[in-house]
Backbone as CSV, one residue per row, in Angstrom:
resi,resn,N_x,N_y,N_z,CA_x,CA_y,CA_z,C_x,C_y,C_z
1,UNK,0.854,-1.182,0.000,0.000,0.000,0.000,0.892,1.234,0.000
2,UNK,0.423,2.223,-1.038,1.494,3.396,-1.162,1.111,4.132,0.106
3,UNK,1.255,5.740,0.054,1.051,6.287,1.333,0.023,7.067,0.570
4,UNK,-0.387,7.269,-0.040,-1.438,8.383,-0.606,-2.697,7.042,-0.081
5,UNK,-2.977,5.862,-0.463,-3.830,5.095,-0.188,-3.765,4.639,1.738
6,UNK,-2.973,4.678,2.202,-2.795,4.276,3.396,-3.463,6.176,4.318
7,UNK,-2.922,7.069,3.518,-3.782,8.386,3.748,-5.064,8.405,4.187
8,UNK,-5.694,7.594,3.343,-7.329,7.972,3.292,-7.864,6.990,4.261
9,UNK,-6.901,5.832,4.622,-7.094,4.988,5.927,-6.975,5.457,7.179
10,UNK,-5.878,6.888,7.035,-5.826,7.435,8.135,-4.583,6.900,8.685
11,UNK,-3.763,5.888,8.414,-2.086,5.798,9.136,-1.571,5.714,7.946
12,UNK,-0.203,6.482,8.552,0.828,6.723,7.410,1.977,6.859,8.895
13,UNK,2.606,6.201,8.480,3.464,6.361,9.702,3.513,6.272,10.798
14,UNK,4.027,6.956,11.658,4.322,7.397,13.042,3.275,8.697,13.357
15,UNK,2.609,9.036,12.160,1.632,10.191,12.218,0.547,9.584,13.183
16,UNK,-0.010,10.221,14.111,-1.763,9.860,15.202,-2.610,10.201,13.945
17,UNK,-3.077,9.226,13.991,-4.680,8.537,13.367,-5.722,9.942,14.100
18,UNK,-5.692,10.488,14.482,-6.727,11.539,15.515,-6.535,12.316,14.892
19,UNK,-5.493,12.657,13.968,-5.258,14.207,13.269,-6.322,14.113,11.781
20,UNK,-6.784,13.253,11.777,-7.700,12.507,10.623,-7.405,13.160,9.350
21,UNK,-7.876,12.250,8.208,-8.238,11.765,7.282,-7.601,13.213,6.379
22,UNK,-8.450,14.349,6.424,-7.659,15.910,5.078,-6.391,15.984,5.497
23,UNK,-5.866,16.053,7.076,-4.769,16.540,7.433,-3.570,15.670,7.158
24,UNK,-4.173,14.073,7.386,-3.295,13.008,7.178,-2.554,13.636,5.498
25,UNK,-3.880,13.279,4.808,-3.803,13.627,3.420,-2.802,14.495,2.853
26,UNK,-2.845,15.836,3.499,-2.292,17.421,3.551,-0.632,17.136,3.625
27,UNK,-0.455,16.266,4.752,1.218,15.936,5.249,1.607,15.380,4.294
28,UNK,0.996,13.966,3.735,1.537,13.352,2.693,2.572,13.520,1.302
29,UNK,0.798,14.732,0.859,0.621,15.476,-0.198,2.704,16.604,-0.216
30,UNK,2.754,16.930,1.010,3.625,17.783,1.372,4.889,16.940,1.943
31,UNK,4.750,15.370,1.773,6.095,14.476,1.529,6.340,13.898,3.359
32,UNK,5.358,14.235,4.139,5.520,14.156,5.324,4.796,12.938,5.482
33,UNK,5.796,11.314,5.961,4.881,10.366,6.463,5.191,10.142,7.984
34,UNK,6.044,11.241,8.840,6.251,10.589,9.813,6.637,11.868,10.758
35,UNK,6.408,11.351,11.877,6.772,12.694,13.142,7.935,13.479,12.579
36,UNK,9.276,12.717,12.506,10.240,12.902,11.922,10.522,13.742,10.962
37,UNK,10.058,13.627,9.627,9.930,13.958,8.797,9.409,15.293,8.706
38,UNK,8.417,16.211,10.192,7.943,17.334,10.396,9.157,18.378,10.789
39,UNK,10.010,17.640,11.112,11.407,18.496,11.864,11.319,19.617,10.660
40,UNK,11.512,19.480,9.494,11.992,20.769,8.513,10.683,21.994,8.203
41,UNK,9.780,21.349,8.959,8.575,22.448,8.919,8.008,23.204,10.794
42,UNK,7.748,24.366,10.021,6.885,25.439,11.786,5.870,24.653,11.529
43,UNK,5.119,24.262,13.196,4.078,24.099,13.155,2.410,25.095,12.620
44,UNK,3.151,26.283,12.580,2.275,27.414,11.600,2.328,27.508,10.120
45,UNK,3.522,26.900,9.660,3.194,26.549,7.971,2.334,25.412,8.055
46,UNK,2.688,24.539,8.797,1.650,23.144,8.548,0.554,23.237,8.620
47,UNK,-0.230,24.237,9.800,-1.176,24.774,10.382,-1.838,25.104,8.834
48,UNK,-0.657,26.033,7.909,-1.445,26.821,7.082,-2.322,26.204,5.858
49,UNK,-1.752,24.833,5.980,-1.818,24.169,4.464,-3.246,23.375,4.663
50,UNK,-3.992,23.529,3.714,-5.842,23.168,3.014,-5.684,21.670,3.835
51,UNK,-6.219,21.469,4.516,-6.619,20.240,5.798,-6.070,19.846,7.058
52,UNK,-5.405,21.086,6.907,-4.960,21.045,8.308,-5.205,21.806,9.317
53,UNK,-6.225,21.786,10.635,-6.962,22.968,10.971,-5.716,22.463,12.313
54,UNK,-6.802,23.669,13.709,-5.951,23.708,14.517,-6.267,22.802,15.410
55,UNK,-6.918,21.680,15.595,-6.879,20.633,16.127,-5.879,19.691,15.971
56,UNK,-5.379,19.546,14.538,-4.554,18.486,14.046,-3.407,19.258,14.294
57,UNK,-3.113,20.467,14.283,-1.558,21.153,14.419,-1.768,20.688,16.269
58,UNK,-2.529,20.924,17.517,-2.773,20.818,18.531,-1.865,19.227,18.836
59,UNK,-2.493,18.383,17.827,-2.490,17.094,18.148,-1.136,16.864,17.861
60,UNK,-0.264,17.193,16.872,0.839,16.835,16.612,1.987,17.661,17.174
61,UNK,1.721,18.752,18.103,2.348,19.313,18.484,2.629,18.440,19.976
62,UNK,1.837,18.240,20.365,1.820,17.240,21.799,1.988,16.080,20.948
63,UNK,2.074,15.551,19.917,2.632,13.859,19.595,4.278,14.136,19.681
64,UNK,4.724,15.179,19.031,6.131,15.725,18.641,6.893,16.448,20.376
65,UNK,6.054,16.513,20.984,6.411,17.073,22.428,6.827,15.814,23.202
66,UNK,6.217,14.297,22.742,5.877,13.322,23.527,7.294,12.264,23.084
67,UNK,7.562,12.657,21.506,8.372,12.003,20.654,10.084,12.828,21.302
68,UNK,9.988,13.499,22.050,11.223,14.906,22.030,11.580,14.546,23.563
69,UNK,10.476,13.806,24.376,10.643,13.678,25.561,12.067,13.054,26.232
């Protein structure tokens, strides 16, 4: 399963399943399948991009807080 199809399942990675389904999509789309992989982006560009509201920036900011621990 590629990651554009594993997207719309909602896991792609190390990404939380809770940030759902547009946002999953949004990271992908933008080459991101994994916590990791967020290091080269602000959480306010990610914020900015079409499915990603501020719940899912919320959520991955405390996944990436939890991952840093």
């Amino acid at each position: 399963m590629v990651a554009a199809e594993s997207a719309v399942a909602g896991e792609v990675g190390d990404l939380p399943k809770a940030i759902g389904n547009p946002a999953t999509k949004a990271l992908v789309a933008h080459g991101i399948t994994s916590l990791d992989d967020l290091s080269g982006y602000s959480l306010d560009e990610v914020g900015s991009w079409h499915g990603v509201g501020a719940k899912a920036v919320d959520i991955l900011r405390d996944a990436l807080g939890r991952e840093c621990s």
